[in-house]
C-alpha positions in Angstrom: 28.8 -25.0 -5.3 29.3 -21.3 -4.8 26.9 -18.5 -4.1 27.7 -17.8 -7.8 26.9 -21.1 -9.3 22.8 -20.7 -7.8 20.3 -20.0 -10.5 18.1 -17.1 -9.8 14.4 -17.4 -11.2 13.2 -14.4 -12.3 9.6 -13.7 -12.6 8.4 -11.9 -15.8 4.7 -10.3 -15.6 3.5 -10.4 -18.8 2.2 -7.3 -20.6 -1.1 -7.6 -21.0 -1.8 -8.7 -17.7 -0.1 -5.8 -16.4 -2.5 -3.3 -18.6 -5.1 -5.3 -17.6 -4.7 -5.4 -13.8 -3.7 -1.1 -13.9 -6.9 -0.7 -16.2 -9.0 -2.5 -13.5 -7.6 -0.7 -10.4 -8.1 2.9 -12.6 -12.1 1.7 -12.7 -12.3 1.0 -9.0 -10.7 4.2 -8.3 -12.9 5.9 -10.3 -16.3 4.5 -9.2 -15.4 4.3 -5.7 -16.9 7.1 -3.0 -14.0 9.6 -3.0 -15.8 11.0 0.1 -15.8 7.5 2.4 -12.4 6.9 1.2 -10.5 10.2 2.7 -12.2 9.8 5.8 -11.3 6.5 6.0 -7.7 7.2 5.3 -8.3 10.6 7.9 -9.4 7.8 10.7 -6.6 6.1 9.9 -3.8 8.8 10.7 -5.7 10.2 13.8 -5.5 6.5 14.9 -1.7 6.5 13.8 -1.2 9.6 16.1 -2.8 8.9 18.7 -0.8 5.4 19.3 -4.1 3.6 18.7 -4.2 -0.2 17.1 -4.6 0.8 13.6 -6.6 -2.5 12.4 -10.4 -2.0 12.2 -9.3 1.4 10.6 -7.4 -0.6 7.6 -10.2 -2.7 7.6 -12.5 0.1 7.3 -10.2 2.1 4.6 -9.9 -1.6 2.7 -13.7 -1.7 2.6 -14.3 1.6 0.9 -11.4 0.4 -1.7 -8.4 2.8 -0.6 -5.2 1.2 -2.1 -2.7 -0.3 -0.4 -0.3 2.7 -1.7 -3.0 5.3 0.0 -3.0 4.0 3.2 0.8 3.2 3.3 0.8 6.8 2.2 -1.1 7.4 5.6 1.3 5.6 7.3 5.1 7.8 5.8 3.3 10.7 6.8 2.6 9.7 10.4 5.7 8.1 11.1 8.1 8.9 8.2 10.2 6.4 6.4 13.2 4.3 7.8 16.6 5.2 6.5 19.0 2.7 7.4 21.9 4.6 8.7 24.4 2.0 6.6 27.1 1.5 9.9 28.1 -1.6 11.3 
């Protein structure tokens, strides 16, 4: 058996649970405190710069419902994002 010859499962989300799981992050964005959330995410690049262990402020940005995207967002801006240079 070849690499070739391996079945690859491949997961399919279906549609409606898509809409449904984008309609219900659009309603916590919108009812949560815009104000708590960008100073959590401001905490949490100061803490970036300043070499600082970064945990209790993801905790802290979780807790007033920043995304995952926003505070990886944090994170690209602090330290930029990895380009593999593609040579042996």
């Amino acid at each position: 058996m070849t690499e070739d010859d391996v079945p690859v499962d491949i997961y399919h989300v279906d549609e409606a649970l898509e809409e449904h799981q984008i309609a219900r992050t659009q309603e916590v964005k919108n009812s949560r405190d815009e104000k708590r959330v960008g100073q959590a995410l401001e905490c949490l690049g100061e803490a970036c710069t300043n070499n600082k262990n970064v945990m209790s402020y993801l905790i802290d940005a979780a807790s007033s419902y920043a995304t995952l995207q926003e505070m990886c967002d944090v994170f690209r801006d602090v330290f930029g994002v990895y380009r593999d240079p593609g040579t042996f």
